[in-house]
C-alpha positions in Angstrom: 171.8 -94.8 2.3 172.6 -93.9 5.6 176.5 -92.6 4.4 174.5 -90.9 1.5 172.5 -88.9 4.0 175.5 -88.1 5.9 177.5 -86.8 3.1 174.9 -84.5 2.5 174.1 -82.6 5.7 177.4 -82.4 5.7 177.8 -80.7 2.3 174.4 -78.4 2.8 176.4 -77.1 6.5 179.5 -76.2 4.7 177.5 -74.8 2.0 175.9 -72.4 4.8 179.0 -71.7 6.9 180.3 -70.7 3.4 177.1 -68.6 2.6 178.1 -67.0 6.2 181.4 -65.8 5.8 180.7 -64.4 1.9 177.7 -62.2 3.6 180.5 -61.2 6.4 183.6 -59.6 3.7 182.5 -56.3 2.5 183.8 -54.8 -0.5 185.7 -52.5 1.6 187.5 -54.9 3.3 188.2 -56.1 0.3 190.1 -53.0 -0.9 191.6 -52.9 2.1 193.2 -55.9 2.2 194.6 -55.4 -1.2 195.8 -51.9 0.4 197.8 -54.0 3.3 199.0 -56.4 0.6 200.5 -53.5 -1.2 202.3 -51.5 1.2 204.0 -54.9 3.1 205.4 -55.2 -1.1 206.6 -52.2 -1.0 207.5 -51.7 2.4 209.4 -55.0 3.4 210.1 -56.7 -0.2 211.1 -53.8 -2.0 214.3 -52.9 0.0 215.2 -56.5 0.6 214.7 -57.1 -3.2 217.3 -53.8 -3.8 219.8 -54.6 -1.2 220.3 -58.2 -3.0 220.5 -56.5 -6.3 223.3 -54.3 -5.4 225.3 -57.1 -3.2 224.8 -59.2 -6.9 226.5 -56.0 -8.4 229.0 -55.5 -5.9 230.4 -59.2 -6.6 230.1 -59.2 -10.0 232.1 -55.7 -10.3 234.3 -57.8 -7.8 235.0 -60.5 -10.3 
């Protein structure tokens, strides 16, 4: 029983550290994230995605 007990304070602690951290995001945080996420697509992967394509066409005009 003792293990039992255990378990469970530990599961009702995580429950409220969880409760904690959903009361702490805000909707606009939220959006904003999505904002960073977007830009650092555009931004970093974009031009690394089109310099690869072109190399790709450059060796396949190449061969």
């Amino acid at each position: 029983m003792d293990k039992e007990d255990e378990i469970l304070e530990e599961l009702k602690k995580t429950n409220r550290l969880l409760e904690e951290q959903k009361e702490e995001v805000s909707p606009f945080q939220a959006v904003m994230d999505m904002v960073k996420s977007l830009l650092s697509g555009v931004l970093i992967v974009g031009p690394i995605l089109a310099v690869i394509i072109v190399l790709f066409q450059l060796i396949g005009s190449w061969l």
